[in-house]
C-alpha positions, 0 to 999 in steps of 0.5 A: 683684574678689571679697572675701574675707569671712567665710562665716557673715556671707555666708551669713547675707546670702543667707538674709536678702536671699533672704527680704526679696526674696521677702517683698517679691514675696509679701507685699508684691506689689512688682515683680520687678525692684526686689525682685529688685535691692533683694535683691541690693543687701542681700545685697551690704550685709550681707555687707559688700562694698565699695560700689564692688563693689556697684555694680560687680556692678549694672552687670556684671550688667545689662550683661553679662546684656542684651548676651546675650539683648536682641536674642534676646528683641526678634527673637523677639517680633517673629517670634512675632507675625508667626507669630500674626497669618498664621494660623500657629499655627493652621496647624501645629494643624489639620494636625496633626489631621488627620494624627493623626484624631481618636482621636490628636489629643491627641498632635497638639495636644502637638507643635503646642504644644511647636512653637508655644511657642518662637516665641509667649509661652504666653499668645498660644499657648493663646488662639490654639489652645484654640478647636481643642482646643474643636471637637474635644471638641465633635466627638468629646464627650469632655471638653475636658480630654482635648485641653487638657491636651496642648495645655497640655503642649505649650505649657509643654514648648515655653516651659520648654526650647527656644530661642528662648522666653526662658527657657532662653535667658537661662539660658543666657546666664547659665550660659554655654553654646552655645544649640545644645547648650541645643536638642538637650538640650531637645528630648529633654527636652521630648519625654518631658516632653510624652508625660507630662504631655500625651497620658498625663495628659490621658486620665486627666484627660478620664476623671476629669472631665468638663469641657463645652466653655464656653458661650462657645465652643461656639457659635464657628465653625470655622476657615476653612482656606483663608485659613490659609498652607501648613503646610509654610512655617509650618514651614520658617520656625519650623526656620531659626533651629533648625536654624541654631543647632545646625549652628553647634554640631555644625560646632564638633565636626567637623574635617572641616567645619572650611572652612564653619565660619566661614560656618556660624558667623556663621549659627548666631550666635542673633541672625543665625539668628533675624534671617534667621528673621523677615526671611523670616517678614516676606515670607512670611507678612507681605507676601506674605499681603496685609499692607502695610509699615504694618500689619505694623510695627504688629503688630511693635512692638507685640510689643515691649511684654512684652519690657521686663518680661522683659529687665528682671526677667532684667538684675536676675537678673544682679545678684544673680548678679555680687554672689553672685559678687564677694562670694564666695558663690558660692564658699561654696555651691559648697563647700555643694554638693561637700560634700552630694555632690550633682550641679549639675543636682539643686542647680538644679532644687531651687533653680529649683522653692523659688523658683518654689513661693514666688514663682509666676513662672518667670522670676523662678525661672529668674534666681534659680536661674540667678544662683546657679549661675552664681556657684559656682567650676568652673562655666566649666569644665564640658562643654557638655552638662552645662551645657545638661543644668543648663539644662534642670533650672532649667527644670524647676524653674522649670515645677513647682507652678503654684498660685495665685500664677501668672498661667498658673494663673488664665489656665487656670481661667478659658479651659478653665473649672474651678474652683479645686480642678479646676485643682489636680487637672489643671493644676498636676499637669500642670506638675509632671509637666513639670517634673519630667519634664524634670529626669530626662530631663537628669540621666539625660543629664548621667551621659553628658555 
């Protein structure tokens, strides 16, 4: 399937496609999808594949990305939404503060949103739980950033590294690695990345600057915790699909458990493991908790509608993977990359972080960064860990630099209520010591993988 072209005609191809891609999101505000397909179908153009091949890699690249990650992102959604509408989230962030007293309650809000996050997009996560980080800057009247900043941090760590959020799952697809490696590589790196960025950084920032809690919310109520659901069946419910996943992977590598490997394995499968999680999640949190059959599919398919965007903008990521491939590009920035003795897991957090700095959209980093790795020759035959390790990186890269081209950093200004030049200072500080932070962790663990 891959042609044999020439390598300066095909490098002069990616960096032309690259910057029309990017011209076409920054400049021209097109949306990701077609100007990621628009990119890839140039690249493939001018590096003068058959046009067969070309539409080959469109439809390899959609139809193989999607078989890997559609249902992933459907249940996923579906089970976040149940998670926010029962009161989950909340939950988990009230007990944890009071577990922790207040003098730790950072830490508290770090850990509910690193939790949180897998389940639940960032968006719906910071606005379901900021009100908490409010109450208790407005309790102990420290700055709001002092109890913000974990919670953002533990948000970002939870969307960037772990499964089932999107992100990382549909690196891994990509890349071709067991998601269960992809979770035990993540929650390490997520784990540091969040004392960092969250605890350590949000007490320099809550000395630094004193950020009252908005107008608008210090007058809220607090939160009625008897109507909330039992902290440790919000918990048992968001570890299934977890703990499912990963025995799946640790049964592979234990002979010993080799008999229960075939039940354990159709119940690790991603899509049974989080399947079961949001069947159970439908009863318990759902039905048992006073929402009738109506109701609750109404909340679930509503859960759907940012699903489109995600699973279209990725499917187009796949495309430029599979023309990068089929035309033999990948093969030359692999070369590139043996020759500049330079590891995978730096090369894919460098690339992950140029895209994410020029384009704002970590999704759009992560597809990009993904699709051309994944093309680079020797990829397939690298060790589980590594590959998770390299997941990891492109998710870091993917985290950096927040600045004014990211919808996260306009969402953050406006709810915690900072100005432009505040949010640089705290928030797009924070997302680069995630980011940044994570990469080290898996490039520290991929020297052993």
């Amino acid at each position: 399937m891959e042609a044999a072209l020439n390598p300066g005609r095909l490098i002069a191809a990616a960096v032309i496609g690259l910057i029309v891609l990017l011209l076409l999101i920054i400049v021209f505000k097109v949306q990701a999808m077609i100007a990621i397909l628009v990119g890839a179908v140039l690249i493939g153009v001018i590096a003068g594949m058959p046009l067969t091949d070309i539409v080959n890699a469109v439809n390899d690249g959609i139809g193989n990305t999607l078989k890997g990650i559609a249902l992933l992102v459907g249940l996923g959604s579906m089970f976040g939404a149940i998670l926010e509408i029962s009161g989950g989230a909340q939950t988990l962030a009230v007990t944890m503060v009071k577990r922790f007293g207040d003098e730790k309650a950072a830490w508290a809000l770090g850990v509910t949103g690193l939790v949180i996050a897998m389940p639940v997009f960032f968006d719906a996560g910071l606005i379901i739980l900021i009100p908490l980080a409010f109450s208790l800057a407005k309790r102990t009247k420290r700055s709001s950033l002092f109890y913000a900043i974990p919670l953002l941090a533990g948000l970002a760590v939870g969307h960037a590294y772990i499964p089932p959020t999107p992100g990382p799952v549909l690196v891994a697809t990509m890349l071709n690695v067991d998601l269960g490696w992809v979770i035990l590589v993540g929650v390490f790196c997520g784990a540091v990345a969040m004392i960092v960025a969250g605890p350590i950084w949000g007490a320099i920032c809550g000395k630094k600057y004193m950020v009252p809690v908005p107008e608008h919310v210090a007058q809220q109520a607090d939160i009625d915790e008897s109507k909330l659901p039992s902290f440790f069946m919000v918990v048992g419910i968001i570890l299934i699909p977890l703990l499912l996943i990963v025995a799946d992977s640790i049964v592979g590598v234990i002979p010993a458990l080799e008999p229960i490997q075939p039940v354990i394995g159709f119940l690790g499968e991603p899509f049974v493991a989080l399947t079961i999680a949001t069947v159970v999640a439908m009863i318990l949190l759902g039905f048992k908790r006073g929402y009738t059959k109506e109701e609750l599919e109404k909340v679930m398919t509503k859960s759907l509608e940012p699903t489109g965007m995600i699973l279209l903008v990725t499917a187009c990521g796949g495309v430029l993977r599979y023309v990068l491939q089929y035309s033999g590009l990948g093969e030359v920035i692999g070369n590139a990359v043996s020759s500049a003795a330079l590891p995978i897991v730096v090369v894919a957090f460098i690339v992950a972080a140029l895209v994410r700095i020029s384009v704002g959209s970590a999704t759009v980093a992560m597809t990009m960064a993904a699709g051309i790795i994944a093309a680079m020759p020797g990829i397939a035959s690298l060790s589980p860990i590594y590959l998770a390790c390299t997941t990891a990186a492109i998710a870091g890269g993917a985290t950096v630099c927040s600045h004014f081209n990211d919808s996260g950093f306009w969402l953050v200004k406006s709810l915690v209520g900072l100005d432009e030049k505040t949010t640089l200072k705290t928030w797009t500080v924070m997302e680069t010591l995630v980011g940044a932070t994570g990469f080290v962790v898996a490039l520290i663990i991929s020297f052993f993988a």
